[in-house]
Backbone bond lengths (Angstrom), bond angles and torsions (degrees), N, CA, C in turn:
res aa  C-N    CA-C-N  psi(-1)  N-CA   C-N-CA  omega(-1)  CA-C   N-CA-C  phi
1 X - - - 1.445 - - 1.522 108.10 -
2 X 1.008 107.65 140.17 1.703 116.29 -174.52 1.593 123.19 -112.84
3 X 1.779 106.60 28.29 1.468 123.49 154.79 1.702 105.48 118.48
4 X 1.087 120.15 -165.40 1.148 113.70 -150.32 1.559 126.01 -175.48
5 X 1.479 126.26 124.01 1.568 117.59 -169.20 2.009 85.41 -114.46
6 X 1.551 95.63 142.90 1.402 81.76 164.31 1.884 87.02 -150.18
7 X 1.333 91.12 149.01 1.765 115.04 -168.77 1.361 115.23 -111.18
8 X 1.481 109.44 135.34 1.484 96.20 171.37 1.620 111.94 -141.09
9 X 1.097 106.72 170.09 1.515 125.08 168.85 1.324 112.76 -126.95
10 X 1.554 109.62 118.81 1.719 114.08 -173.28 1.714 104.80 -136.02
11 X 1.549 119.93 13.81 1.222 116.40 -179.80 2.002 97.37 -138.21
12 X 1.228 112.18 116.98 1.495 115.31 -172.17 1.374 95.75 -17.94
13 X 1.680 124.36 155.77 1.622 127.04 171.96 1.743 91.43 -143.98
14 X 1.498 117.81 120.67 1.491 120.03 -177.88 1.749 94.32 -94.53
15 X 1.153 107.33 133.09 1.519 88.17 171.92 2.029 116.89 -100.90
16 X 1.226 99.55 146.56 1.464 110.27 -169.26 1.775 102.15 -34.00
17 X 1.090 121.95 -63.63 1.491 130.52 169.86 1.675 125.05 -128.08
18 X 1.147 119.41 -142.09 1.792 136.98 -158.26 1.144 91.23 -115.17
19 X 1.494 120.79 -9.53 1.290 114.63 -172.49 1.593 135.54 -111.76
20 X 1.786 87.97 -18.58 1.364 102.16 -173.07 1.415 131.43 -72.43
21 X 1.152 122.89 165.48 1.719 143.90 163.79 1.393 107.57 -43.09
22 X 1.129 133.11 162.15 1.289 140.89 174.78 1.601 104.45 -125.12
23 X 1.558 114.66 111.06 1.413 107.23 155.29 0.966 110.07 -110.18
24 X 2.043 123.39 146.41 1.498 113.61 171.37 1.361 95.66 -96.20
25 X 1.038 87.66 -162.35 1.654 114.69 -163.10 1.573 106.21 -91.44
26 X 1.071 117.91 -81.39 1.369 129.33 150.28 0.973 151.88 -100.19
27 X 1.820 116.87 149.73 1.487 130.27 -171.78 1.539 118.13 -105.31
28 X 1.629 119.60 122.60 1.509 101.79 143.71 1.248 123.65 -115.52
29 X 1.244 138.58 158.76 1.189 137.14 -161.69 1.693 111.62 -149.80
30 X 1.753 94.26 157.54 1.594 88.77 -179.40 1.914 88.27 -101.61
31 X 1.899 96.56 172.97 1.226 88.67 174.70 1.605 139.63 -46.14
32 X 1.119 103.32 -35.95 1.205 137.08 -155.09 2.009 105.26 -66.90
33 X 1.430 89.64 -11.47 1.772 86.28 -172.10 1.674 87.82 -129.26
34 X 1.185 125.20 39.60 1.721 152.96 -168.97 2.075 100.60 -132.28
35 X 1.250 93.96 137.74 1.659 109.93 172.33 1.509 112.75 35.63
36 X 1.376 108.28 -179.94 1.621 131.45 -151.22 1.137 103.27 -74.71
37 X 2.218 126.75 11.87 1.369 103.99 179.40 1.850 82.95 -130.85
38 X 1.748 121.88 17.92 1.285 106.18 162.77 1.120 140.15 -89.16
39 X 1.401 135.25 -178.08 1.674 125.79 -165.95 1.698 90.36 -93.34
40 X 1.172 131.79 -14.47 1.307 132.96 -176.96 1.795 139.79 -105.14
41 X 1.196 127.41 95.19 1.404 120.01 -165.77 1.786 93.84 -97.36
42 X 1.317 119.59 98.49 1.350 115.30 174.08 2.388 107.20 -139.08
43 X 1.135 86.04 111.00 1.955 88.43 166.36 1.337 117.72 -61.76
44 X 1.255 146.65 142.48 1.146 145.32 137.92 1.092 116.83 -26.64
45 X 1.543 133.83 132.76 1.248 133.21 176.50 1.425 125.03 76.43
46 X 1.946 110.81 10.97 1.567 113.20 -174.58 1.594 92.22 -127.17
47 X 1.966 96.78 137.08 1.433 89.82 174.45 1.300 121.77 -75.78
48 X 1.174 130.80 27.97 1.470 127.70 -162.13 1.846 99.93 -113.59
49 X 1.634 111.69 142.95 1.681 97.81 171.55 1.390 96.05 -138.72
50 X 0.985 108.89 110.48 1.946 115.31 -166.85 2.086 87.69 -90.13
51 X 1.613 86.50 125.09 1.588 108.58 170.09 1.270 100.11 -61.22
52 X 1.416 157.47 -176.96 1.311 129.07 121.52 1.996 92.79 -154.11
53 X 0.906 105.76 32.27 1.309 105.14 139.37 1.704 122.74 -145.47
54 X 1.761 119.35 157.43 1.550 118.32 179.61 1.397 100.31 -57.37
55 X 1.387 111.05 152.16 1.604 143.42 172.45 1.220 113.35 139.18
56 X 1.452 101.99 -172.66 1.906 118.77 174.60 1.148 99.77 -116.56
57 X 2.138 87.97 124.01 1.440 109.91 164.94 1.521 112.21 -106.33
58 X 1.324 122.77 140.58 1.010 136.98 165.15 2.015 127.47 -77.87
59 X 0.826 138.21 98.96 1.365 148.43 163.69 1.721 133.86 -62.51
60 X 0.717 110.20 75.29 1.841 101.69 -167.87 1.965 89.97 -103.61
61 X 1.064 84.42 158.74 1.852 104.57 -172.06 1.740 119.86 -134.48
62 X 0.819 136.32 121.56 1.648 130.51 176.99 1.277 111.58 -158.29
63 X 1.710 95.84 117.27 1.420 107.23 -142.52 1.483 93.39 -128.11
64 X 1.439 123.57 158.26 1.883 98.85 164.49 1.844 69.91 -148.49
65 X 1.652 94.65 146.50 1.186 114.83 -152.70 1.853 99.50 -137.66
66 X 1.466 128.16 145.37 1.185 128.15 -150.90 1.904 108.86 -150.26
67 X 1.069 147.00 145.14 1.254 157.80 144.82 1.247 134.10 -156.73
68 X 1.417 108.50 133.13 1.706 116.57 166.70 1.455 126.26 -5.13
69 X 1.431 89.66 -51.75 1.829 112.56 -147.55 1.692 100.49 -97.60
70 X 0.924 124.89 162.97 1.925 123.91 -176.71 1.380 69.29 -107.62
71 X 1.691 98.37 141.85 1.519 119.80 168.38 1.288 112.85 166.20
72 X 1.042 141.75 -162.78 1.681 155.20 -160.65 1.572 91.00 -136.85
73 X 1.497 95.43 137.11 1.567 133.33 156.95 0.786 119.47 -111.10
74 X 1.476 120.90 143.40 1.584 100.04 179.76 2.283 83.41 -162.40
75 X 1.874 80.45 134.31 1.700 93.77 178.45 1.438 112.02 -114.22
76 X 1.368 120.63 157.94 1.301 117.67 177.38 1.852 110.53 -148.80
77 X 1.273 103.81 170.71 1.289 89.40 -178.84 1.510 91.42 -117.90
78 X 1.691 112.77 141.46 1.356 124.13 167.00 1.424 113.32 -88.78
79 X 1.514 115.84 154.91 1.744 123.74 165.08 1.223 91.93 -116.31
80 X 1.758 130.00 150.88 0.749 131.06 143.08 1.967 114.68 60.91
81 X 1.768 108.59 27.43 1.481 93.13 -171.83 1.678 111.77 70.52
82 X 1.603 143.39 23.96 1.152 140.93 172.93 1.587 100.54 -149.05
83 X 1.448 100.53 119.38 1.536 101.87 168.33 1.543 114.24 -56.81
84 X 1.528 105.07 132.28 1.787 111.07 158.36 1.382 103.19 -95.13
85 X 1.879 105.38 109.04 1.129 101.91 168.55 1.339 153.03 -58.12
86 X 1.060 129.09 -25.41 1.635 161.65 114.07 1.817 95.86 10.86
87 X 1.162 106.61 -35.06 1.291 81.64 -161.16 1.831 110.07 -132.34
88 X 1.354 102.90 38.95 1.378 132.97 173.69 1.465 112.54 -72.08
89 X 1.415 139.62 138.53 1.206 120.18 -154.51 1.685 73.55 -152.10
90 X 1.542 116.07 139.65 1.322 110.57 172.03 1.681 104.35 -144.53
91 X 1.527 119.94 153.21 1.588 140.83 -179.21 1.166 91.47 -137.00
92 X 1.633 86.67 121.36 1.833 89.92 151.11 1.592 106.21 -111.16
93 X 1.230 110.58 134.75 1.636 122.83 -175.63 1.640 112.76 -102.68
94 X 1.115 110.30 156.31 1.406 108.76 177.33 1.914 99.43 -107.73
95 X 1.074 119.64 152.49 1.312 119.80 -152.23 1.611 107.33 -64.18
96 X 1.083 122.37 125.69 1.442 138.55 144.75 1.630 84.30 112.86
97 X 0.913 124.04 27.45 1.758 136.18 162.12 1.492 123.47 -80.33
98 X 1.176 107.33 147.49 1.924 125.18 177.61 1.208 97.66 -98.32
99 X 1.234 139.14 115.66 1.654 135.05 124.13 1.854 123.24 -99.64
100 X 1.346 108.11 167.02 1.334 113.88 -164.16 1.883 101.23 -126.57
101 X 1.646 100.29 127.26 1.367 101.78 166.62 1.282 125.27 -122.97
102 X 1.563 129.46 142.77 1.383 124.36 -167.45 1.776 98.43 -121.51
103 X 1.279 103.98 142.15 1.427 116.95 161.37 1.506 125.79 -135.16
104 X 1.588 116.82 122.05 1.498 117.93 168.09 1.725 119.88 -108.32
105 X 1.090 87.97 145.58 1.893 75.65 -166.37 1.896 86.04 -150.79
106 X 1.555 112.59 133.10 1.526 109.82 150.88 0.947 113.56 -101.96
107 X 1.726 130.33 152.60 1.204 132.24 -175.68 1.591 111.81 -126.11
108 X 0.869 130.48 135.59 1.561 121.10 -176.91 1.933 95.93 -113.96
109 X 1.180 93.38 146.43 1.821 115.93 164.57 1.657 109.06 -136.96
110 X 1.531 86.92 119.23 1.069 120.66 178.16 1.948 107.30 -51.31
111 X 1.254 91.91 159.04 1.664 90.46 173.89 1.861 111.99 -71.31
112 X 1.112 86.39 178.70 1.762 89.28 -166.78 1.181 122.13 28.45
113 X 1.345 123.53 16.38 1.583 130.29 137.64 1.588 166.97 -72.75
114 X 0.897 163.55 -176.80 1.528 160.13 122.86 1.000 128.85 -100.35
115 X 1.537 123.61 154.84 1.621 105.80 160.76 1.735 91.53 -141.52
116 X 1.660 112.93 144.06 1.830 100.56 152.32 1.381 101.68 -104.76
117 X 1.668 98.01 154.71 1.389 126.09 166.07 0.961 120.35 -104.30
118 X 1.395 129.06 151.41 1.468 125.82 -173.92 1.437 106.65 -148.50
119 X 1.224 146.61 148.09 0.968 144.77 162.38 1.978 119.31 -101.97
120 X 1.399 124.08 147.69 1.513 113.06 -143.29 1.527 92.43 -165.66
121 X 1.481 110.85 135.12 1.358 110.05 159.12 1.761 103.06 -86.84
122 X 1.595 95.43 133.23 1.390 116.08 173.42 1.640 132.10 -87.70
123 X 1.504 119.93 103.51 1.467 134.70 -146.94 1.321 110.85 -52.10
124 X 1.639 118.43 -40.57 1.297 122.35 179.71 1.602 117.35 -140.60
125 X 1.702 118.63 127.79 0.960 114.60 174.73 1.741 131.41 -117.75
126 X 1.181 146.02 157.85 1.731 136.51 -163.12 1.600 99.36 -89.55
127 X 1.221 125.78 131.45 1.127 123.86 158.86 1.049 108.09 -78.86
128 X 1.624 111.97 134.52 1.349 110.30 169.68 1.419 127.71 -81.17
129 X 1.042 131.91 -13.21 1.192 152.40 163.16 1.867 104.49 -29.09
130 X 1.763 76.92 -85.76 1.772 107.23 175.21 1.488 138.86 -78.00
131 X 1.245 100.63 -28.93 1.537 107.72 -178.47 1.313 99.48 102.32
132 X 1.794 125.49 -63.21 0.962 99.22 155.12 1.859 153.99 45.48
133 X 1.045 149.79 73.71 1.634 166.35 -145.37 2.055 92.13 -110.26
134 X 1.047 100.35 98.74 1.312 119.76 -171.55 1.663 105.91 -95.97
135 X 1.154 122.48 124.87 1.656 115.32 -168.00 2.103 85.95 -117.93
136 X 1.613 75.87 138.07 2.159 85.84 -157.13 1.707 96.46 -79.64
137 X 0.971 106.32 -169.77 1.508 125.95 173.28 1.371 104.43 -92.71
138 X 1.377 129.15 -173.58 1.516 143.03 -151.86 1.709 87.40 -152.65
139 X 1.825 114.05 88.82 0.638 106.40 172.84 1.448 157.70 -81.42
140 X 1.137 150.34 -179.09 1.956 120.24 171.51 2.441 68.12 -137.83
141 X 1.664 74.99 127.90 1.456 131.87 167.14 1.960 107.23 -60.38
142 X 0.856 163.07 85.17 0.912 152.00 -159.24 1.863 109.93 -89.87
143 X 1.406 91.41 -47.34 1.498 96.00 178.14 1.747 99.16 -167.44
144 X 1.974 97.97 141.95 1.840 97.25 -165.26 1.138 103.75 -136.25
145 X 1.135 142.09 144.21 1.452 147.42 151.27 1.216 126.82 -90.96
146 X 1.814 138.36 85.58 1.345 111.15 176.12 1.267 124.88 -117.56
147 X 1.449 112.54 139.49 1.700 109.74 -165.94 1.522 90.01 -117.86
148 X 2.009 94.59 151.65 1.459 94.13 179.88 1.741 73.32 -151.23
149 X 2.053 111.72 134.18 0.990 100.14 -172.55 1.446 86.88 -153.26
150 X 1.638 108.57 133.81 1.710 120.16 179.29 1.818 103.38 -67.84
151 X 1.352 108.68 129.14 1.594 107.14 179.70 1.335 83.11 -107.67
């Protein structure tokens, strides 16, 4: 493994809407995703994690997720500002309920490239059931884990 950012959320986080970005709270990091010779340009406290060198990154997610209201959550991970659907993770809770969502995703960047990732609650999802266009809840984050690590 060739280093490693991992993120967390350890104080409830409500997010503004169904739609928003996810920033955690905190970062640790190996050097390697640190200064002008790492694979990683990411701030504390921004949902954005710009790849910025070629290889495969790995993404794992573990999230436990909470609301008032009975409804569907549903998270996804963005590239570049575009959901990868593949990697949409949805709970439906009954009101004032805990559920937990996990996401793994590898991402490759091409040479002489970048990509940012972002992680995002996603506004509307298809039941498969019904067909159906399901509009999610506005979730609060209770507690998150996110690792993003160059293999």
């Amino acid at each position: 493994m060739n280093g490693f950012i991992q993120s967390t959320i350890t104080t409830p986080l409500t997010l503004a809407s169904n739609s928003s970005a996810i920033a955690f709270q905190h970062d640790r990091r190996t050097r390697s995703t640190q200064g002008c010779d790492g694979w990683l340009c990411h701030g504390e406290g921004s949902p954005v994690y710009k790849l910025v060198k070629a290889g495969n990154y790995k993404t794992t997610l573990t999230m436990s997720v909470f609301s008032e209201t009975a409804g569907t959550i549903a998270i996804g991970l963005y590239e570049d500002g575009t959901l990868i659907p593949e990697t949409v993770r949805t709970v439906t809770l009954a009101a004032g309920y805990l559920g937990n969502i996990a996401i793994d995703h590898i991402s490759k960047v091409c040479c002489k490239a970048n990509t940012s990732l972002t992680i995002a609650s996603v506004p509307t999802v298809v039941n498969p059931s019904t067909g159906a266009t399901v509009t999610t809840l506005t979730p609060t984050i209770t507690s998150a884990v996110l690792n993003i690590s160059r293999l």
